[in-house]
C-alpha positions in Angstrom: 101.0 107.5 122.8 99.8 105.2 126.2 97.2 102.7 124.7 94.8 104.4 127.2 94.7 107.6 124.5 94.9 105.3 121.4 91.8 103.2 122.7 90.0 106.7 123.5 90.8 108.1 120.0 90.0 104.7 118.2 86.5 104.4 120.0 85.6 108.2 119.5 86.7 107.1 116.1 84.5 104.4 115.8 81.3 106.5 117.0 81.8 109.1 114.7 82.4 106.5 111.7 79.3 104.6 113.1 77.3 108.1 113.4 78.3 108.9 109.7 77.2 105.7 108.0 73.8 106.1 109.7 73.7 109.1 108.3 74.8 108.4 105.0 72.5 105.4 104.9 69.5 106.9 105.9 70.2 110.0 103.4 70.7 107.6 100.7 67.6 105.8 101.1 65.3 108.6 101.8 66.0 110.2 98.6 67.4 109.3 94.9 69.1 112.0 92.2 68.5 115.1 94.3 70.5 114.1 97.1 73.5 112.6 95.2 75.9 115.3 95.3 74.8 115.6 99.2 75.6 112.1 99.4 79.1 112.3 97.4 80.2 114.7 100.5 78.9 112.8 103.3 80.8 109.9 101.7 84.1 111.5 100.7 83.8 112.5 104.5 83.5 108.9 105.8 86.2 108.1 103.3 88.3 111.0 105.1 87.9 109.9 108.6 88.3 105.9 107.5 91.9 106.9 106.4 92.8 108.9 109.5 91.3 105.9 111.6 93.4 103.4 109.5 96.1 105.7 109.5 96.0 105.6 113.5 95.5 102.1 113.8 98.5 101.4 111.4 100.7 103.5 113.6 100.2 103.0 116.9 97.7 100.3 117.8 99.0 97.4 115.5 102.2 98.0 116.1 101.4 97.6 119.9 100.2 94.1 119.5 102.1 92.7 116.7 105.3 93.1 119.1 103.2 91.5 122.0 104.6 88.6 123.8 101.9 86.1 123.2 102.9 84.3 119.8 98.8 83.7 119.1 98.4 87.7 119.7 100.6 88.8 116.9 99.2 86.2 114.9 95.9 87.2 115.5 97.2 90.7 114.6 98.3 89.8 111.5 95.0 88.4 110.6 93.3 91.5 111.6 95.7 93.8 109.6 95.6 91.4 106.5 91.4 91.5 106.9 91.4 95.2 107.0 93.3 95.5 103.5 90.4 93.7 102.2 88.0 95.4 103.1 89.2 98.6 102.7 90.2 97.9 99.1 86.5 97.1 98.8 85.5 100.1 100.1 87.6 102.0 98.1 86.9 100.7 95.2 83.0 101.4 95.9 84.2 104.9 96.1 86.1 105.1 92.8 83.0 103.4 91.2 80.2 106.6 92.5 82.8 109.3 92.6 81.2 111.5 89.6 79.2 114.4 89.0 76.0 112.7 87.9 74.6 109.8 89.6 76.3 106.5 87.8 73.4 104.2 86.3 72.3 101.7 88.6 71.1 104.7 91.1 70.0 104.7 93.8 69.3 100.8 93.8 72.7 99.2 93.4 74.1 101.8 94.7 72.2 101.5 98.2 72.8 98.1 98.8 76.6 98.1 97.5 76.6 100.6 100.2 75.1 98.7 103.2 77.1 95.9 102.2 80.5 97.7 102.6 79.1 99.9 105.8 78.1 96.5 107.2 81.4 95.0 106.9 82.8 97.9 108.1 80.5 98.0 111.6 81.1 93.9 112.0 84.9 95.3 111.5 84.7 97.9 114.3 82.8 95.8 116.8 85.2 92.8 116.5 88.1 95.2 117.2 86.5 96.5 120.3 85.4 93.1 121.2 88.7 91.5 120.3 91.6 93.4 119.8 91.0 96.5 121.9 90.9 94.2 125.5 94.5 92.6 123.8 96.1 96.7 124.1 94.7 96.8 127.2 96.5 94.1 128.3 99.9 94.9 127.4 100.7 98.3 129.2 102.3 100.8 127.3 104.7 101.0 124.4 106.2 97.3 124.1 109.9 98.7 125.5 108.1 99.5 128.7 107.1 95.9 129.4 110.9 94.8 129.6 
């Protein structure tokens, strides 16, 4: 994959995870226990496009820059990938806690701003990758064996 595709895949990524928490944000405010089971699909569908962003990242974008030349780079890249754990074991920990049929006790409240706090994190995440890390891949060509 040429980093030009893995960019264009991670930013269409990024909209569509952006688009999604607005949506499940603004659902989860507008409306408590009616909406809960609507909200338990729009966030098992978040959760689904997270993994195959993650997944992508993991593949073929980190690997990019943690074999770049620049010793500060893969450094960098290691912070980023180290980062990302965290915050997706907070995330998915959220999930594991409001995964059920009927709406856990501290709903809609806690639940609402547990949620902005892990969307949040997960924006700030996004837009230092595309501030960051995304010009870094754009700076090193193609695949690491084609810079030789």
């Amino acid at each position: 994959m040429t980093p030009f595709s893995i960019l264009t895949n991670l930013k269409r990524q990024h909209r569509d995870l952006a688009e999604l928490s607005g949506e499940l944000l603004s659902e989860a405010e507008a409306d408590s226990h009616a909406s809960y089971s609507s909200l338990l699909n729009r966030l098992s569908l978040f959760e689904g496009k997270l993994k195959i962003h993650l997944s992508m990242e993991d593949k073929h974008f980190y690997p990019e820059l943690a074999d770049h030349p620049s010793e500060s780079v893969r450094n960098l890249t290691g912070d980023y990938i180290r980062e990302m754990s965290g915050i997706y074991d907070r995330f998915n920990a959220f999930v594991l806690r409001w995964k059920s049929d009927a709406p856990p006790e501290g709903f809609p409240v806690t639940f609402i701003e547990e949620l902005k706090e892990i969307m949040n994190s997960i924006y700030t995440r996004i837009r230092r990758e595309e501030e960051a890390l995304f010009p870094l891949l754009e700076e090193t060509g193609s695949n690491p064996s084609e810079r030789e």
